[in-house]
N, C-alpha and C positions, 0 to 999 in steps of 0.2 A: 504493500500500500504506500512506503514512503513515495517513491519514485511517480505514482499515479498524483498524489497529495504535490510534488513538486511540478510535474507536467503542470498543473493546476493554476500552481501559484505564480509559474512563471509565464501561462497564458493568459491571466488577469494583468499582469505587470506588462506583456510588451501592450496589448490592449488599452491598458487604462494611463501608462505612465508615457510610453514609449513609442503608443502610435505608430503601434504595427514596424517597428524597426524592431526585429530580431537581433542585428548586428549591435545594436548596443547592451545588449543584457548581459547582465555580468555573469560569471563566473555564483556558482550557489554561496560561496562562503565570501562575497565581498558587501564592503556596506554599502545598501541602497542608500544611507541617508548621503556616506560620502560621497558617494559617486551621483549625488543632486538626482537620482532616478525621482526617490519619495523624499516630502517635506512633512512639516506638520501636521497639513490638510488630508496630503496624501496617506499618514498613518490611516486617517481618522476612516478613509477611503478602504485602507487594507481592513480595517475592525470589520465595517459593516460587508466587508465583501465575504468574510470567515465568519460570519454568524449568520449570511442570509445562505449562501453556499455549502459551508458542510453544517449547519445547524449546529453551531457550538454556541456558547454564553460565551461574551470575554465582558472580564470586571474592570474596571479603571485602575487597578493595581497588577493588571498581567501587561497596560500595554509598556510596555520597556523593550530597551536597545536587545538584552537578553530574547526577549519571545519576535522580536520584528524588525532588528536590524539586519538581516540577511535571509536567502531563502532559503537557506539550511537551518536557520532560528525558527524561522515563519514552520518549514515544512514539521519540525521537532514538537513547535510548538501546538502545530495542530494535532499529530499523532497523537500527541500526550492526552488531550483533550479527547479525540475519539475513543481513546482506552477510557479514561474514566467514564467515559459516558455505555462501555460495552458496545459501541457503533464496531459494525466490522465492515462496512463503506462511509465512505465519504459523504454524502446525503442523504438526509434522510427523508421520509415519505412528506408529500406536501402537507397530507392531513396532520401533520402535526402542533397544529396550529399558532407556531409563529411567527410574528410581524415581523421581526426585524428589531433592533434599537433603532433609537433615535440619537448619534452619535454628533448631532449639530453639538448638543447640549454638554456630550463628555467631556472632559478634561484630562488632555493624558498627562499624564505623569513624566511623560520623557517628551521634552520637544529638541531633536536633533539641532 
């Protein structure tokens, strides 16, 4: 699953950050924040795209350089998360009934 989880994450990232240039996506263990891919907004972008996509909760104390500075952090960070939760894919059924957060409102804890 890691490797499906990273497909994943690095398909939302050229998509949403990188506009479709593949040539610039880093390498899994470099820092997005340094290499200006994500900023602070952009975190705010990766939260809601990991809670609407593989249905995980993330708290305002998980979001740190630890869990989302690279996508080797990111992909770790969400295994960890589908284990506690006993998911053995990655999304879960629509009926599960949630919205989403509202992550205008969060406050991360790490602004790169």
């Amino acid at each position: 699953m890691p490797n499906s989880v990273n497909t994943e994450i690095r398909s939302f990232i050229v998509e949403t950050f990188l506009l479709g240039d593949h040539s610039q996506l880093p390498d899994d263990d470099v820092s997005l924040t340094d290499r200006d891919i994500v900023d602070s907004a952009g975190i705010l972008e990766l939260v809601s795209f990991l809670e609407e996509h593989f249905d995980i909760p993330v708290a305002d104390p998980e979001i740190v350089p630890e869990n989302f500075d690279t996508i080797a952090r990111l992909a770790a960070f969400i295994t960890g998360k589908l284990a506690q939760q006993g998911c053995s894919r990655g999304k879960a059924p629509a009926a599960s009934g949630r919205t989403g957060g509202n992550h205008a409102a969060k406050k991360a804890s790490w602004v790169p």
